[in-house]
C-alpha angles and dihedrals in degrees: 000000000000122000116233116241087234100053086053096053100049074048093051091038091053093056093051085070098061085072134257084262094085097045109109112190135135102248113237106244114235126197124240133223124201120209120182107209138187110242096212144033114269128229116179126180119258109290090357112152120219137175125218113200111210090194108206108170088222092294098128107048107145098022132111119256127213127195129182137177118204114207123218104228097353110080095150091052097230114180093214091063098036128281129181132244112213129164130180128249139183090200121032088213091063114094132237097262084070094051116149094214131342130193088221096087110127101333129003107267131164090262136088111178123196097177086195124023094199093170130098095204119090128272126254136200114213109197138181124190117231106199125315106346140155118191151178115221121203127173122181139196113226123192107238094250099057107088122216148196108246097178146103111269080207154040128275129236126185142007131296114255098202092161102103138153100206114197111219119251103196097204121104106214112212113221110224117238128239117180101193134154113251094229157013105300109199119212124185113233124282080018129128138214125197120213114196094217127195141179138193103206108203138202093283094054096036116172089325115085140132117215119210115209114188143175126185134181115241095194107057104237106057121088120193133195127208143210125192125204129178084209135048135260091071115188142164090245096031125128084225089075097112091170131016140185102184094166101118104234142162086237118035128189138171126187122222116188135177151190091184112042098240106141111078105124112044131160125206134193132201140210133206126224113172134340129147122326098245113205089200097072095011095235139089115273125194129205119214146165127203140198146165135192142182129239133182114245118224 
C-alpha cells in the first residue's frame, strides 16, 4: 500500500527533530559562480573616463568572462541618446590597442566577451561616457563549459560615434563580489549540498570585511539550515564547523566578520527541510539559491 504524502512528511518532520547531527549523508557538491557588481548607479560626467577593478586573486585563469553595462533610459543603446564605451584589461596601464575585448565592433552593445581570461592580474573596465548616461556594470566569471548568449536581445539604430575625447577620472572603482550559484538547485529532504566559496578581498575592503552567506527557498515551503569550515571535511557535527545557523528558515543567513582577513576559502553546506512531495522520486524535495557577498566593516 501507498504511503500518503501526509503521513511521509509528519514522519520526515519528526525526524527533523532528532537533530542534523545524526544525519549521515555524502553532500552533493555545487558549483559556484563569482560575479563582481557596481553598488550603486553610476553617473559620470560627459566623456569622463573611469575604471572599475574586478579584483580575482588568480582564481579564474582559463575561464570565459562576461561583461555587461546596463543603460538607464536607453535600452536600445541608441548613440543619439548616450551609450558607453567600455574594453577589458589585465593591466590599467595597457592601451586600448591591447584590449582584451570592447563593446565598440563593430557598433557600441551592452556586451564585452574574453573567451579565455589566461591572466592571473586583475581585470579592469575601462569605461567613457558618451553623452548623459547612468549605468550598472556586471562582470562575471563562466566556467568554460557553460555556454552563453552574447548577443544583443534587440535591434541597432544609428551609427556608432567612437570619436571620443575621454577626460581621465584617476580613481580606480572597486566592483563588489557576489559568489552566487546561477539556479534553482533541488535537494531532497534531510539532504546536503557543499559550495566550495572564495573571496579576493581588495584594497577597499583591506583585512576588515563581513561575509554574508545566505540560502533561501525558492519554492515557499522548504526551510535550510548551514554550516560554514575553513577546512574540509565539513560536516553538520565537525568540529570544523567555525559558524552555524541551524533554524531551519525559508531564508537563511550567517554572518562571517573579520580584522584579519582570514576567511577567503570557506566552504558551506547546506541542509533541506521541506519542500514538495515529488511523486517522481516519492520523496520532498526542496528548491533553493544561494549567495554571499563581502562587504567592508566600518
Amino acid at each position: 500500500m501507498a504511503v500518503k504524502p501526509s503521513i511521509l512528511l509528519m514522519c520526515c518532520l519528526l525526524a527533523g527533530y532528532v537533530g542534523a547531527s545524526k544525519i549521515k549523508t555524502e553532500p552533493i557538491q555545487v558549483e559556484v559562480g563569482t560575479s563582481y557588481v557596481t553598488r550603486d548607479v553610476q553617473k559620470p560626467e560627459p566623456k569622463e573616463k573611469q575604471t572599475f577593478v574586478a579584483s580575482t586573486c588568480k582564481q579564474f585563469i582559463g575561464d570565459a568572462v562576461n561583461v555587461t553595462v546596463l543603460l538607464k533610459y536607453n535600452p536600445e543603446w541608441l548613440p543619439s541618446v548616450g551609450v558607453l564605451y567600455f574594453y577589458v584589461v589585465d593591466d590599467p596601464t595597457k592601451p586600448e590597442s591591447q584590449a582584451l575585448c570592447t563593446n565598440y565592433h563593430p557598433k557600441p552593445s551592452p556586451v564585452c566577451h574574453v573567451a579565455n581570461w589566461k591572466s592571473s592580474n586583475d581585470l579592469y573596465v575601462i569605461t567613457t561616457a558618451g553623452d548623459v548616461v547612468s549605468f550598472t556594470l556586471n562582470v562575471k566569471f563562466i566556467t568554460a563549459e557553460t555556454k552563453i548568449n552574447v548577443g544583443m536581445p534587440f535591434s541597432y539604430h544609428g551609427k556608432s560615434n567612437r570619436n571620443v575625447t575621454s577626460v581621465k577620472n584617476n580613481d580606480y572603482y572597486y566592483l563588489s563580489e557576489i559568489v552566487h550559484i546561477s539556479h534553482n538547485v533541488r535537494l531532497q529532504y534531510g539532504k546536503e549540498v557543499l559550495l566550495n566559496v572564495s573571496f579576493c578581498p581588495n584594497a577597499e575592503t583591506s583585512k576588515r570585511y563581513t561575509i554574508l552567506s545566505e540560502v533561501f527557498g525558492t519554492d515557499g515551503i522548504s526551510a535550510y539550515s548551514q554550516y560554514i569550515c575553513t577546512k574540509l571535511p565539513c560536516e553538520v557535527d565537525s568540529p570544523n564547523v567555525i559558524k552555524s545557523n541551524p533554524n531551519h528558515l525559508l531564508s537563511n543567513a550567517i554572518f562571517l566578520s573579520t580584522t584579519t582577513g582570514e576567511y577567503q576559502h570557506l566552504y558551506v553546506v547546506i541542509v533541506n527541510w521541506g519542500g514538495n512531495f515529488d511523486p517522481t522520486v516519492g520523496y520532498y524535495v526542496g528548491e533553493f539559491q544561494y549567495a554571499a557577498t563581502i562587504t567592508r566593516n566600518p
